[in-house]
C-alpha angles and dihedrals in degrees: 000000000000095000090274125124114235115218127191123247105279090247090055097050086045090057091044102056094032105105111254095243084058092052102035151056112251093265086051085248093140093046095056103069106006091093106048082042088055094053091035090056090056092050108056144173104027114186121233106228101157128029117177127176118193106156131280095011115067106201122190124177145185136189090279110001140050144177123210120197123183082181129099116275143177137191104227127187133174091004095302130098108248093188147344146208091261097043117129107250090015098141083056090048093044085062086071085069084062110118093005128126134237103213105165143019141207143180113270095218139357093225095074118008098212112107142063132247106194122212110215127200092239098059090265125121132202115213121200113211106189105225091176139062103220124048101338093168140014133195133190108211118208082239081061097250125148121203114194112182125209117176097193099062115054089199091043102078088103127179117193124193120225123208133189132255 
């Protein structure tokens, strides 16, 4: 580091130090995915330059960012699923998400505000379904950022900030 101190955005520092009954539901479920929402929503759109799907694990990349699922997903438009993580040929139809956008994002369910829906800039979108109790998806943000959900702990959803050397 150059000597400086790095601080974290003010909103960030207020969450952070807010109690988690202040910030939450009784079962934690707002304070799993507002945050990264909230980050997310300053940085679109982020372009998709690189999708690989090698079972179990779903990447996608931009130039400085990426998001990595070992859940179950599916790509949904018009109110129908296109396509979806066991679908015979899937790696070949994820390519179709190459040099899209993701321009918006929303909360999958209400029940249990853990995972992502990504809006992407062709209609599509791409829904995220944990199947696992402990880090079922990561993302890297540009700010440096990284979001790590985990849907069995209501204290675990845990975002780091990196900062460089």
């Amino acid at each position: 580091m150059d000597g400086k101190a790095a601080t974290a955005p003010e909103w960030i520092i207020t969450w952070c130090k807010t109690p988690i009954c202040a910030r939450s539901d009784a079962y934690g479920a707002n304070a799993m995915i507002q945050p990264l929402l909230h980050c997310l929503r300053q940085l679109f759109p982020l372009k998709i330059a690189f999708v690989k799907w090698e079972d179990p694990l779903l990447s996608l990349q931009g130039p400085d960012w990426d998001f990595h699922t070992t859940s179950a997903w599916r790509v949904i438009s018009d109110k129908i699923v296109v396509y979806a993580c066991w679908d015979n040929d899937v790696s070949h139809k994820l390519q179709g998400l190459r040099n899209q956008e993701i321009i918006g994002v929303e909360v999958q369910s209400s029940m249990i505000e853990v995972d992502p829906v990504f809006i992407l800039s062709h209609g599509q979108r791409l829904e995220i379904f944990s199947t696992e109790t402990f880090e079922p998806w990561v993302m890297h943000l540009p700010s440096g950022e990284v979001f790590v959900a985990s849907p069995s702990d209501q204290e675990a959803f845990a975002q780091y900030r990196e900062y460089d050397e």
